[in-house]
N, CA, C and O of each residue as an XYZ file, in Angstrom:
728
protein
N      91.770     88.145    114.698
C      90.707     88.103    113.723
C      89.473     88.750    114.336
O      89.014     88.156    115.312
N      88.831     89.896    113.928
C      88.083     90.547    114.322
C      86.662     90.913    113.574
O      85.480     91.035    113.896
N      87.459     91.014    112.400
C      85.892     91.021    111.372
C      86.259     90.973    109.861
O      87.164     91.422    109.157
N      85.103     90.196    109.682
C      85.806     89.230    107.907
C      86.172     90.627    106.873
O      85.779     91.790    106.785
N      86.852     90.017    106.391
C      87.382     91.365    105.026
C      87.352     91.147    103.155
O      87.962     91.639    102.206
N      85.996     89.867    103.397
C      85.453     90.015    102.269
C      84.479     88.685    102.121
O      84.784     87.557    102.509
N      83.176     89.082    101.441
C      81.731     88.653    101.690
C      82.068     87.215    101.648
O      83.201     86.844    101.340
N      81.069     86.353    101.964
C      81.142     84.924    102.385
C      81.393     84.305    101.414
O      81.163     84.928    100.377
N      81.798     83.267    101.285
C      82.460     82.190    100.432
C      83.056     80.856    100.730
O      83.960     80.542    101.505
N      82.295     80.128     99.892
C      82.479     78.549     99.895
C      84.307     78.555    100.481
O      85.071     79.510    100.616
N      84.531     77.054    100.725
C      85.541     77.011    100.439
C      86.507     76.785     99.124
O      87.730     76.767     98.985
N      85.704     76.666     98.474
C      86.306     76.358     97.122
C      86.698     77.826     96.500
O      87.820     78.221     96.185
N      85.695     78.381     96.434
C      86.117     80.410     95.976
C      87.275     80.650     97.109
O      88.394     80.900     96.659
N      87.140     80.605     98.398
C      87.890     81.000     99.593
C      90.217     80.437     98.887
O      91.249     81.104     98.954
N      90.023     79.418     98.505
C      90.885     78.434     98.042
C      91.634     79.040     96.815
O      92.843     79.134     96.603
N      90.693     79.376     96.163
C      91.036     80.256     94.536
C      91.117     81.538     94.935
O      91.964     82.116     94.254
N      90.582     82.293     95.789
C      90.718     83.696     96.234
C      92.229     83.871     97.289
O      93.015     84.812     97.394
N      92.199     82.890     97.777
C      93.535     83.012     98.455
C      94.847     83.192     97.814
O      95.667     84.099     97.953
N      94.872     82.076     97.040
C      95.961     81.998     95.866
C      96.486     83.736     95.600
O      97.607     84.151     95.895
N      95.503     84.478     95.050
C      95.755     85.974     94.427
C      96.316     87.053     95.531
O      96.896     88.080     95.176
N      96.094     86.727     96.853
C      96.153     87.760     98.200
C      97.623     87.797     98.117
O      98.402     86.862     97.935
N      97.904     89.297     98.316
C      99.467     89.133     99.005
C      99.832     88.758    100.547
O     100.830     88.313    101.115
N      98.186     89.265    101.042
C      98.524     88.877    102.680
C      97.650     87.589    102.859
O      96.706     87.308    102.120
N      98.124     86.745    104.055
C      97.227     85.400    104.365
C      95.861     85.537    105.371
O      95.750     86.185    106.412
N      94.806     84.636    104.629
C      93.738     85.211    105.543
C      93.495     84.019    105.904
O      93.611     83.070    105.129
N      92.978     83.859    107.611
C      92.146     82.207    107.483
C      90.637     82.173    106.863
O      90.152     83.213    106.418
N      90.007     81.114    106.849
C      88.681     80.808    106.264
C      87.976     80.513    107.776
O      88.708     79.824    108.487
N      86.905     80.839    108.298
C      86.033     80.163    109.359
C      84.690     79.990    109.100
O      83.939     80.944    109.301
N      84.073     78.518    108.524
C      82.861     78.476    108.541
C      82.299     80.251    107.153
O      81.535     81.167    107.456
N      83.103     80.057    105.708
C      82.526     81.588    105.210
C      82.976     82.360    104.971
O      83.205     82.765    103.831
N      83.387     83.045    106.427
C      84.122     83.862    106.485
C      85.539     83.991    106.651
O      86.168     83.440    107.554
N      86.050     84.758    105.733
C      87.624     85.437    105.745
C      88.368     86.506    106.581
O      87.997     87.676    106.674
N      89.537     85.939    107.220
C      89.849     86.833    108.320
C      91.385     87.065    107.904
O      92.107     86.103    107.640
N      91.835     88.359    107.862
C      93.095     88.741    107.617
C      94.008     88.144    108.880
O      93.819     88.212    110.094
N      94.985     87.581    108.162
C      96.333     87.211    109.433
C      96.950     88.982    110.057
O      96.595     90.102    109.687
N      97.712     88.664    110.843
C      98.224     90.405    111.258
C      99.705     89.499    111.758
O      99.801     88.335    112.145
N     100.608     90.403    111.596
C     102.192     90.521    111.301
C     102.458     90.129    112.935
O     101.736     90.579    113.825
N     103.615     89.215    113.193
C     103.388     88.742    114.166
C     105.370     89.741    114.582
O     106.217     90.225    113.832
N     105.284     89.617    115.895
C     106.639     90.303    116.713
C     108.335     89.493    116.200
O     108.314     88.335    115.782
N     109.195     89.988    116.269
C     110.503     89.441    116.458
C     110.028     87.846    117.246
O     109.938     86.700    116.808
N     109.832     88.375    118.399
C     110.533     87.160    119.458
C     108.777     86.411    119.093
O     108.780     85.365    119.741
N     107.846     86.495    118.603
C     107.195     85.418    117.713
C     107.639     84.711    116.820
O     107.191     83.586    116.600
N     108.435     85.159    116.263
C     109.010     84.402    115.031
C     110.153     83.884    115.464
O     110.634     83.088    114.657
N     110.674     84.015    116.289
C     111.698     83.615    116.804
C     111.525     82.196    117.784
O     112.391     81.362    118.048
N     110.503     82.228    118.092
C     109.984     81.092    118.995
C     109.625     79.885    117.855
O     110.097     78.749    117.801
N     108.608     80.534    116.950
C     108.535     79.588    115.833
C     109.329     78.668    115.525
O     109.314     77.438    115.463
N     110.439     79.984    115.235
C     111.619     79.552    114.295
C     112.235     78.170    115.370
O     112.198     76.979    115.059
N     112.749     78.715    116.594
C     113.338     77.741    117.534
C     112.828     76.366    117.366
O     113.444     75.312    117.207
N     111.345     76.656    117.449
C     110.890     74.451    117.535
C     110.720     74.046    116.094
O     110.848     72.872    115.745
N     110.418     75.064    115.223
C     110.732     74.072    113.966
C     112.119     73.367    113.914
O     112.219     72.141    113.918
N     113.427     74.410    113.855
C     114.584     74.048    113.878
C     114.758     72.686    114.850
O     115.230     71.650    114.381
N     114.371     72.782    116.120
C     114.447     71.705    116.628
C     113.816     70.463    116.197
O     114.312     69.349    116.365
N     112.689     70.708    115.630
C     112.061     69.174    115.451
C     112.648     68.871    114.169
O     112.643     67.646    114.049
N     113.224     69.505    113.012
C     113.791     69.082    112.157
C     114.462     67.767    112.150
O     114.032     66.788    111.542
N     115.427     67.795    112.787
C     115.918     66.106    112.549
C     114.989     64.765    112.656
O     115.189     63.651    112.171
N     114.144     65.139    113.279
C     113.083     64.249    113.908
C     111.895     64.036    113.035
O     111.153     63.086    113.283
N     111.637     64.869    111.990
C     111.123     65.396    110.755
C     111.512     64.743    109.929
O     110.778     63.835    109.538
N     112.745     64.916    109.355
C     113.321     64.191    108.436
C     113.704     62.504    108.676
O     113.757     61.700    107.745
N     113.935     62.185    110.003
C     114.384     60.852    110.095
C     112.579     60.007    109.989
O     112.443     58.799    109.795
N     111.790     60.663    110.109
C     110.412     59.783    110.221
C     109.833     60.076    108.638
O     109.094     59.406    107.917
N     110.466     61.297    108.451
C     109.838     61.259    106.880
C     108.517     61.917    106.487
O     107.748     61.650    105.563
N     108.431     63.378    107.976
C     107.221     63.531    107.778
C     107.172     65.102    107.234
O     108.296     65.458    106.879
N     106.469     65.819    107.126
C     106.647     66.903    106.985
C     106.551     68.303    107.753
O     105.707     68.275    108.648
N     107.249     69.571    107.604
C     107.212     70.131    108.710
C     107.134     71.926    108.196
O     107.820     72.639    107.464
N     106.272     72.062    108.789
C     105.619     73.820    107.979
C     105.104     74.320    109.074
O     104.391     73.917    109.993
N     106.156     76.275    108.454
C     105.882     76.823    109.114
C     105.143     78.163    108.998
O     105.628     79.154    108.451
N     104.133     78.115    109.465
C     102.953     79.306    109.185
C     102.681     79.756    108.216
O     102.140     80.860    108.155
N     102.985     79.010    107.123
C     103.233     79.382    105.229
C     102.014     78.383    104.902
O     101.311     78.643    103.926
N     101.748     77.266    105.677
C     100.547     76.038    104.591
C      99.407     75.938    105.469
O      99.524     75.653    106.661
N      98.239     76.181    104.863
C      96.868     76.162    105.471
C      96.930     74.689    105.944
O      97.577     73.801    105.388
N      96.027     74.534    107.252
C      95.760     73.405    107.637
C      94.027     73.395    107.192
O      93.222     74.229    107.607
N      93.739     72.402    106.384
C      92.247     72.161    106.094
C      91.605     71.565    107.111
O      92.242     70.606    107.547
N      90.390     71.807    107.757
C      89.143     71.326    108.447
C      88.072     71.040    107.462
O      88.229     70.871    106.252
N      86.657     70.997    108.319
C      85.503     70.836    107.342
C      85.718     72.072    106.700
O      86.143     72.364    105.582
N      85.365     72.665    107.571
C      84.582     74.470    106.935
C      85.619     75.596    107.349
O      85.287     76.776    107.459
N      86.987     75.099    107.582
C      87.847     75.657    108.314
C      89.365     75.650    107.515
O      89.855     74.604    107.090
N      89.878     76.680    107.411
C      91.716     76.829    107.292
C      92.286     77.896    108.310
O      91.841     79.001    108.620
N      93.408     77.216    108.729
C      93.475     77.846    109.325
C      95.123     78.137    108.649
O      95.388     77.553    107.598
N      96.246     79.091    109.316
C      97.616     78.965    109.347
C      98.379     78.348    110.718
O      99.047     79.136    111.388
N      98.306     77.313    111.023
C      98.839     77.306    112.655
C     100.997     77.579    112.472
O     101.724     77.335    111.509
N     101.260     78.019    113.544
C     102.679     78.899    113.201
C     103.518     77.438    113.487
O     104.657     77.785    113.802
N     103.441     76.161    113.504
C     104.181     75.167    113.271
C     103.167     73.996    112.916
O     102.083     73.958    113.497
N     103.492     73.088    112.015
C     102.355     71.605    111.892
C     103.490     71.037    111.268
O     104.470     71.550    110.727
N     102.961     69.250    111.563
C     104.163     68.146    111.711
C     102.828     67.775    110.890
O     101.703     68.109    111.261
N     103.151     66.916    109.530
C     102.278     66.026    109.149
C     103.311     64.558    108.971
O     104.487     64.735    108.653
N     102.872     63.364    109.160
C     103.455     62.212    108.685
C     102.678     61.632    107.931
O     103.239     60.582    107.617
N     101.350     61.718    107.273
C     100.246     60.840    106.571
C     100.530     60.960    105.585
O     101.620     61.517    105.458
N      99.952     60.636    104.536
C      99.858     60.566    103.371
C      99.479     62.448    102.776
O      98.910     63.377    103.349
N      99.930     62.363    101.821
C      99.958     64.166    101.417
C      98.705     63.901    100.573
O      98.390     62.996     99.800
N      97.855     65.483    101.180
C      96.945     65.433    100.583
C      97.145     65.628     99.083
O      98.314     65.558     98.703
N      96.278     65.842     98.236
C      96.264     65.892     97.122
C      96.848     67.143     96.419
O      97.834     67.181     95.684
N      95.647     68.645     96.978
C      95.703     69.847     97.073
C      97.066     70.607     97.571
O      97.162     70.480     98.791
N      98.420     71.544     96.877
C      99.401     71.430     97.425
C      99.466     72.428     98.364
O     100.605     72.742     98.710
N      98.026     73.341     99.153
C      98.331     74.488    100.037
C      97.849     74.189    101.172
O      97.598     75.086    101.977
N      97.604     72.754    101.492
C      97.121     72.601    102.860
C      97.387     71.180    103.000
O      97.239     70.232    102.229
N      97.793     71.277    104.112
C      97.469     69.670    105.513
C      95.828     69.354    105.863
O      94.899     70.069    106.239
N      95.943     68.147    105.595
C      94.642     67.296    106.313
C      94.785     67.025    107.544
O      93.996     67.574    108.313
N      95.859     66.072    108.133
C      95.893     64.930    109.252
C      97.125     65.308    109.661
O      97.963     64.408    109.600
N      97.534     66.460    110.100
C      98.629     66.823    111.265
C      98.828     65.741    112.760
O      97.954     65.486    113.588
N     100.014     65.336    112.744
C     100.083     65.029    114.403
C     100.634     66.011    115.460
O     101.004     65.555    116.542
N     100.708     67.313    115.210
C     101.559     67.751    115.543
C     100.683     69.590    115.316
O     100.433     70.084    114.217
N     100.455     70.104    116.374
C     100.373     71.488    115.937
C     100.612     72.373    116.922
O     100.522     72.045    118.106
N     100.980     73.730    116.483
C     101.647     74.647    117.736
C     101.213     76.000    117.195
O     101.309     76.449    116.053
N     100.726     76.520    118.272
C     100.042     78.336    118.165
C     101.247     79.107    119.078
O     101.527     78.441    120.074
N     101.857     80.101    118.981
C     102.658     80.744    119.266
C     101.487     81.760    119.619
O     100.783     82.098    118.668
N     101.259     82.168    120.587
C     100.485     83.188    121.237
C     100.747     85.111    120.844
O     101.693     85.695    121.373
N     100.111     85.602    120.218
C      99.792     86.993    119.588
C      98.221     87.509    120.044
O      97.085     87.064    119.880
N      98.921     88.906    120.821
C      97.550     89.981    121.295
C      96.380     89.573    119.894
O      95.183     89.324    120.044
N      96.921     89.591    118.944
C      95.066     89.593    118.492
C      94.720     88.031    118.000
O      93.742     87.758    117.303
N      95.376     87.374    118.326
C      95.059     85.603    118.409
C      95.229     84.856    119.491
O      95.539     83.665    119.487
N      94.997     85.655    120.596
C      95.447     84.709    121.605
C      93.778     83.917    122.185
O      93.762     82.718    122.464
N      92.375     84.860    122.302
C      91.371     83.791    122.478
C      90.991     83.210    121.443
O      89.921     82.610    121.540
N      91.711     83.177    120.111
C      91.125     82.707    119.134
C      92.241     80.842    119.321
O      91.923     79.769    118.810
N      93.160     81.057    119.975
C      93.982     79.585    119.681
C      93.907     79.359    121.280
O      94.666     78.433    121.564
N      93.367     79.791    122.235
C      92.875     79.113    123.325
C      91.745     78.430    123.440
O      91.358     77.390    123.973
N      91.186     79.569    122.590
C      89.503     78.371    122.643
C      89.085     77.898    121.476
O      89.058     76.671    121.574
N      88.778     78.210    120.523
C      88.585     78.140    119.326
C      89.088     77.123    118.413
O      88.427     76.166    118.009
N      90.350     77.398    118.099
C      91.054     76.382    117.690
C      91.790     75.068    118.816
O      92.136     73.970    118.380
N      91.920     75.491    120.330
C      92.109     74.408    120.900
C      90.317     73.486    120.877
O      90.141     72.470    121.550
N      89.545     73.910    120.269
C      87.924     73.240    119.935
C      88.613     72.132    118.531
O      88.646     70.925    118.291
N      89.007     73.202    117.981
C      88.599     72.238    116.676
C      89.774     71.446    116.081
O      89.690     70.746    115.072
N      91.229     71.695    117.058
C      92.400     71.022    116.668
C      92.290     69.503    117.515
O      92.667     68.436    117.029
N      91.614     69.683    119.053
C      90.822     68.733    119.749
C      90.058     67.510    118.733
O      89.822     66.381    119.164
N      89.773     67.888    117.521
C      88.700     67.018    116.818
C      89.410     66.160    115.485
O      88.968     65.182    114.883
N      90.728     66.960    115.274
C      91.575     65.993    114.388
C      91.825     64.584    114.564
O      92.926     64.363    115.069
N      91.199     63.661    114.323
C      91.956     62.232    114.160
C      93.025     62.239    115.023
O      93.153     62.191    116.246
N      94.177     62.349    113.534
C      95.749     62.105    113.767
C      96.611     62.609    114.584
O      97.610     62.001    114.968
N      96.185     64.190    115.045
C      96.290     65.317    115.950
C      97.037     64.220    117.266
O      96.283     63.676    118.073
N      98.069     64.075    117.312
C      98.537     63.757    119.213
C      99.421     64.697    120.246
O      99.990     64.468    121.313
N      99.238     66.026    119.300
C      99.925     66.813    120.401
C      99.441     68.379    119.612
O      99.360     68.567    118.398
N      99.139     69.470    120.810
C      98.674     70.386    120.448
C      99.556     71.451    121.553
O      99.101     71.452    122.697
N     100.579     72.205    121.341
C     101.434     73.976    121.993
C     100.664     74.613    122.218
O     100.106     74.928    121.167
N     100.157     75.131    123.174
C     100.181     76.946    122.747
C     101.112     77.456    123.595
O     101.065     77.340    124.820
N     102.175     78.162    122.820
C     103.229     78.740    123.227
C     103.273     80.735    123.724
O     103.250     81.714    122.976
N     103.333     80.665    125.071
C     103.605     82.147    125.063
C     104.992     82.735    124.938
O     106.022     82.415    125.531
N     104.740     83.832    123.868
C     106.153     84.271    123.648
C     106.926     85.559    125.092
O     108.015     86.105    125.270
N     106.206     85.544    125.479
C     106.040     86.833    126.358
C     106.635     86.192    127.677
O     107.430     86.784    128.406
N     106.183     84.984    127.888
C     106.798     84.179    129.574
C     107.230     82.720    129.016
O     107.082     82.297    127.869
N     107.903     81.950    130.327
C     108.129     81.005    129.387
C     107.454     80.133    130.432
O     107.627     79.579    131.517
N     106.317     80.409    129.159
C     104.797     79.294    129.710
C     104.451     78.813    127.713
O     104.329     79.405    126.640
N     104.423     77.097    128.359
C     103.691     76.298    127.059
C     102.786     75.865    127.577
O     102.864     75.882    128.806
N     101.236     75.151    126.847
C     100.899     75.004    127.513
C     100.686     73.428    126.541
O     100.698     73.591    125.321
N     100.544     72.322    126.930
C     101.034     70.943    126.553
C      99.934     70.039    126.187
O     100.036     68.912    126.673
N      98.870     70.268    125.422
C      98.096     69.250    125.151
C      98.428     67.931    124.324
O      99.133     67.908    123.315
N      97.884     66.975    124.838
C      98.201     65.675    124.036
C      97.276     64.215    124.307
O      96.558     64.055    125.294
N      97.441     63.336    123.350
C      96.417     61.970    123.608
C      97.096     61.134    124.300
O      98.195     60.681    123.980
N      96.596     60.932    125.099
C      97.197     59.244    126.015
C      96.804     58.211    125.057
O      96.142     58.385    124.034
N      97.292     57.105    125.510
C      97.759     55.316    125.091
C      95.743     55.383    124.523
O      95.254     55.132    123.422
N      95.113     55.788    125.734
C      93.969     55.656    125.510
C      93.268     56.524    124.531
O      92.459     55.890    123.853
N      93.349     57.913    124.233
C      93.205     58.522    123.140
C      92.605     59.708    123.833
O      91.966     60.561    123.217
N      92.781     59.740    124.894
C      91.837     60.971    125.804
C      93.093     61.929    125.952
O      94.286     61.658    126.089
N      92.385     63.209    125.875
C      93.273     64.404    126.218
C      93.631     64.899    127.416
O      92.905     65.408    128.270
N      94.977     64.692    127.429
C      95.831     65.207    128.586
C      96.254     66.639    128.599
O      96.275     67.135    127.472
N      96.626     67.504    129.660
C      96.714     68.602    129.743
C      98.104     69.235    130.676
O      98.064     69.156    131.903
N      98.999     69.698    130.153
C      99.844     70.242    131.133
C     100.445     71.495    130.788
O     100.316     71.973    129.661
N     101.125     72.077    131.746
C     101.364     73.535    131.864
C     102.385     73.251    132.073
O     102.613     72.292    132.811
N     103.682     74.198    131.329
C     104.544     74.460    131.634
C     105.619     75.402    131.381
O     105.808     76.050    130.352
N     106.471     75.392    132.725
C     107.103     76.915    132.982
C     108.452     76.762    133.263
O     108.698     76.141    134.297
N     109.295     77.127    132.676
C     110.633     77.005    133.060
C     111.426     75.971    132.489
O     112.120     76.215    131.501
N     111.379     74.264    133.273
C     111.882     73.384    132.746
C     110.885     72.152    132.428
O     109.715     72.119    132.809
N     111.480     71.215    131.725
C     110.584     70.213    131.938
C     110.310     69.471    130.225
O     110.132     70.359    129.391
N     110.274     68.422    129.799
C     110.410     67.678    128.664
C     108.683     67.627    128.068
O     107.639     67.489    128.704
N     108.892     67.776    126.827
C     107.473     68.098    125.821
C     107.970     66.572    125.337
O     109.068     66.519    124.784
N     107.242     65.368    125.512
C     106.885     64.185    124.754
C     105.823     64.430    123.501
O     104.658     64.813    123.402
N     106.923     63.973    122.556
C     106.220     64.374    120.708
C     105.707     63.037    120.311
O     106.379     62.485    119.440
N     104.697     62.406    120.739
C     104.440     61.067    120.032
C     105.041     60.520    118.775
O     105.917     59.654    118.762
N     104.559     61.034    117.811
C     104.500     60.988    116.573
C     105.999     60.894    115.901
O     106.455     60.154    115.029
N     106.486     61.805    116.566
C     108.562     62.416    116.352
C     109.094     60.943    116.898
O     110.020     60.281    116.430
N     108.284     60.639    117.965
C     109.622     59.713    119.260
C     110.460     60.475    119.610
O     111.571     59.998    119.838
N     110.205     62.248    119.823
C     111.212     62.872    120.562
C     110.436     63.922    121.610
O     109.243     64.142    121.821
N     111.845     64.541    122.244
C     111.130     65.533    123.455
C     112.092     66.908    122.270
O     112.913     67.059    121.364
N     110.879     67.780    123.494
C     111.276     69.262    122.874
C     110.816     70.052    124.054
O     109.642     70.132    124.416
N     112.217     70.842    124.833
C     112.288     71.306    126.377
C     112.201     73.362    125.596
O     112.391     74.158    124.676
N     111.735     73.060    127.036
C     111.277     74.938    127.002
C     112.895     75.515    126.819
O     112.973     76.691    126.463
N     113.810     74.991    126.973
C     115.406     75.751    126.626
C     115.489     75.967    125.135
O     115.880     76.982    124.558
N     114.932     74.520    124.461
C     115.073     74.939    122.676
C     114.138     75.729    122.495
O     114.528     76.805    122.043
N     113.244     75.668    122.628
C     111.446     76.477    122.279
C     112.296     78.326    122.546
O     112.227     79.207    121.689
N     113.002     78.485    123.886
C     112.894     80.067    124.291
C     114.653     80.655    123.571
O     115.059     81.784    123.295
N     115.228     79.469    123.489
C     116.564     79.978    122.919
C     116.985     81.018    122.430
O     116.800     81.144    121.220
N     117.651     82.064    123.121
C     117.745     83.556    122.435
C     116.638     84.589    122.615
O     116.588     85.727    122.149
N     115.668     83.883    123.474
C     114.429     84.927    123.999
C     114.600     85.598    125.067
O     114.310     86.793    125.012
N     115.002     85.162    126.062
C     115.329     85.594    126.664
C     116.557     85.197    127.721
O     116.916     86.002    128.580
């Protein structure tokens, strides 16, 4: 996201203007930012942990979308390329409120935008107990999440090693996440 691609707007116009787009844009604070077409082995990574958390999805009853449903903030939508909701469904049928669950698959022109940016404002969700950012390129995740206490924990990881999903009651290992990547 580099520079908005059409004049400022509430979120409410932003909401009704989206609807008509053939391509997806996020909203930030106004401004509108075109999504850009993401690689094979991006979508492929996607694809891998949705598929995996599926059962875990369905047995809790929560819901599970992939890079197709805006996640709502205050002044913010974003597309994140996986979200787990279990709450109550919002009202509105093109976006999530209260995700426990969100994952950025790492892309050249989003990668300081879901390191800092959105690891800012996914940090500020309530329900939020686990936050990916996944590189498609190495097999590095990088593992944010809330402790017992509600404070954010931080880990890196490369190769092997178990992703604890609060919310699921399951793990999800860098073998399902890279499956067929490399």
């Amino acid at each position: 996201m580099a520079h908005p691609v059409a004049k400022p707007m509430t979120p409410e116009e932003y909401l009704e203007w989206e609807l008509k787009q053939q391509t997806r844009h996020e909203y930030v604070n106004g401004y509108v930012y075109a999504m850009s077409g993401v690689s094979r082995r991006h979508s492929r990574v996607s694809m891998n942990i949705s598929v995996s958390l599926w059962p875990f999805v369905t047995r809790k009853q929560c819901r599970l979308h992939q890079a197709g449903v805006k996640l709502a903030l205050k002044s913010i939508f974003y597309y994140p390329d996986v979200m787990v909701a279990c709450g109550p469904e919002p009202k509105n049928p093109y976006y999530e409120t209260g995700p426990c669950i969100l994952v950025e698959v790492l892309s050249p022109s989003t990668k300081d935008i879901d390191l800092r940016e959105k690891l800012i404002a996914y940090r500020g969700i309530a329900s939020l107990q686990t936050y990916l950012i996944v590189d498609p390129e190495y097999m590095f995740v990088r593992h944010f999440w809330r402790d017992a206490a509600g404070d954010w924990q931080q880990e890196d990881i490369t190769g092997s090693g178990n992703i604890h999903l609060t919310c699921l009651e399951a793990t999800l290992t860098p073998g399902q996440i890279y499956q067929g990547v490399f």
